[in-house]
C-alpha positions as CSV (number, residue, x, y, z in Angstrom):
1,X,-3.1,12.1,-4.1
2,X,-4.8,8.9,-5.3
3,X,-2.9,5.5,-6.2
4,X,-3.6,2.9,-8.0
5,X,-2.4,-0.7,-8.0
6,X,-3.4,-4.2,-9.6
7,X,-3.0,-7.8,-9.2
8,X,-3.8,-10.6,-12.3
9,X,-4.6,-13.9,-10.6
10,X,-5.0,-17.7,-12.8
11,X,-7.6,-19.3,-11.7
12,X,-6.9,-22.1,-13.6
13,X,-3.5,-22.6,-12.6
14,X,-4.5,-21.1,-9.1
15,X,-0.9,-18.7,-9.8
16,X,-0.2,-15.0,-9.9
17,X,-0.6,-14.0,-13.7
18,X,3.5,-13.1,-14.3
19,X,4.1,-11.1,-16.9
20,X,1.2,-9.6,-18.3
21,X,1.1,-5.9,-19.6
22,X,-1.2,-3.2,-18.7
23,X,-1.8,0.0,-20.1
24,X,-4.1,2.9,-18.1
25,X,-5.8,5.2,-20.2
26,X,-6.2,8.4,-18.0
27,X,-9.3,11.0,-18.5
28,X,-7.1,13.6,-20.7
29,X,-6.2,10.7,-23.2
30,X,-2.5,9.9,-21.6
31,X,-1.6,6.3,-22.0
32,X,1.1,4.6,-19.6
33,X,2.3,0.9,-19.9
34,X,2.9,-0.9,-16.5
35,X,3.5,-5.2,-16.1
36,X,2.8,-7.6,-13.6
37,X,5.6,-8.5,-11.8
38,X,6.3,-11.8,-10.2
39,X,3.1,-12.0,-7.3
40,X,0.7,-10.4,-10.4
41,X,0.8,-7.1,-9.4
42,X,1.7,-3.6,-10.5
43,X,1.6,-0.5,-9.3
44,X,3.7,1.6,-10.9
45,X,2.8,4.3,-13.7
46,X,5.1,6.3,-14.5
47,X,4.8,9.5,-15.6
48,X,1.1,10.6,-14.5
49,X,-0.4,12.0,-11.5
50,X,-3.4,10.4,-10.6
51,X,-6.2,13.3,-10.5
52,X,-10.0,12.4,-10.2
53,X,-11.8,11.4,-13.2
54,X,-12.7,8.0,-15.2
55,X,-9.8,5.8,-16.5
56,X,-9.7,2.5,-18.0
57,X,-7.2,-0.2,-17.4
58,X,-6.6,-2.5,-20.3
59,X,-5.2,-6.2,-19.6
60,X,-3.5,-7.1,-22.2
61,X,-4.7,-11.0,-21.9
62,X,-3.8,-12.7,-25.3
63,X,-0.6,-13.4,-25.0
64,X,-0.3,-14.7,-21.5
65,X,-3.4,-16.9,-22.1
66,X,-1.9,-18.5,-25.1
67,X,1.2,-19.2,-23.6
68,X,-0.5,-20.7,-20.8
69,X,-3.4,-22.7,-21.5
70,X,-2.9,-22.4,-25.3
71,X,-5.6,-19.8,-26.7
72,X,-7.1,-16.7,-25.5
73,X,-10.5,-16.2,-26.5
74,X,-10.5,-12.1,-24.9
75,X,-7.1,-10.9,-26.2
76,X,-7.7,-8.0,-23.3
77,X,-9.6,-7.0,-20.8
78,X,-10.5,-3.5,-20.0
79,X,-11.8,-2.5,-16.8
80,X,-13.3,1.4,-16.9
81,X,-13.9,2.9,-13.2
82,X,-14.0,6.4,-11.4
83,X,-11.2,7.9,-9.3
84,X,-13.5,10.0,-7.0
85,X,-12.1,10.5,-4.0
86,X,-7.8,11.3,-2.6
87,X,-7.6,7.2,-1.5
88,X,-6.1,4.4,-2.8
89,X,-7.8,1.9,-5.6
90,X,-7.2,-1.3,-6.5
91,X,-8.5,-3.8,-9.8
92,X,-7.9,-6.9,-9.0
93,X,-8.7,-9.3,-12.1
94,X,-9.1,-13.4,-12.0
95,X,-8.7,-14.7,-15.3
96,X,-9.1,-18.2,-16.7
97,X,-9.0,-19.1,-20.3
98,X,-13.2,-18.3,-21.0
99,X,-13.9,-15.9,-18.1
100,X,-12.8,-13.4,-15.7
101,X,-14.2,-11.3,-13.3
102,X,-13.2,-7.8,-11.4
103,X,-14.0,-6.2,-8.5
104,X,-13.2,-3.3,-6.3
105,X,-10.4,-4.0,-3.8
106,X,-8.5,-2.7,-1.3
């Protein structure tokens, strides 16, 4: 069975984004909060079964950005990739106050 985890890192502060909540938007609609926990990661999301198909991952930005460098010009970020294969995925995001940037991790 596939898993999924995260990890939210501040670039500007150089810090593990604490705090910050998720929600994964599965291929049949399902939506399942999650939250970073104190290294910026999460990887828990409870109640689904991951199955192949395309999700998205919405970071919900705003209100850790404003608390921490005191706006948030993207309130969220969503990240939409493809669960192909019975491995594990990872979505790391860096985020900074006017940028951030994904890729595929491991």
């Amino acid at each position: 069975m596939p898993s999924l985890s995260s990890h939210v890192l501040d670039t500007t502060l150089g810090k593990p984004a604490v705090g910050m909540p998720l929600t994964l938007k599965t291929p049949d609609g399902q939506c399942v909060e999650g939250i970073t926990n104190a290294d910026g990661r999460c990887n828990e999301w409870q109640g689904i079964r991951l199955t192949t198909g395309t999700y998205t991952l919405q970071f919900n930005t705003g209100d850790y950005l404003r608390s921490h460098h005191g706006s948030a010009f993207y309130p969220h970020a969503d990240i939409t990739f493809c669960i192909e294969t019975d491995e594990h995925y990872h979505i790391p995001l860096l985020i900074s106050p006017f940028g951030y940037s994904t890729y595929r991790g491991s």
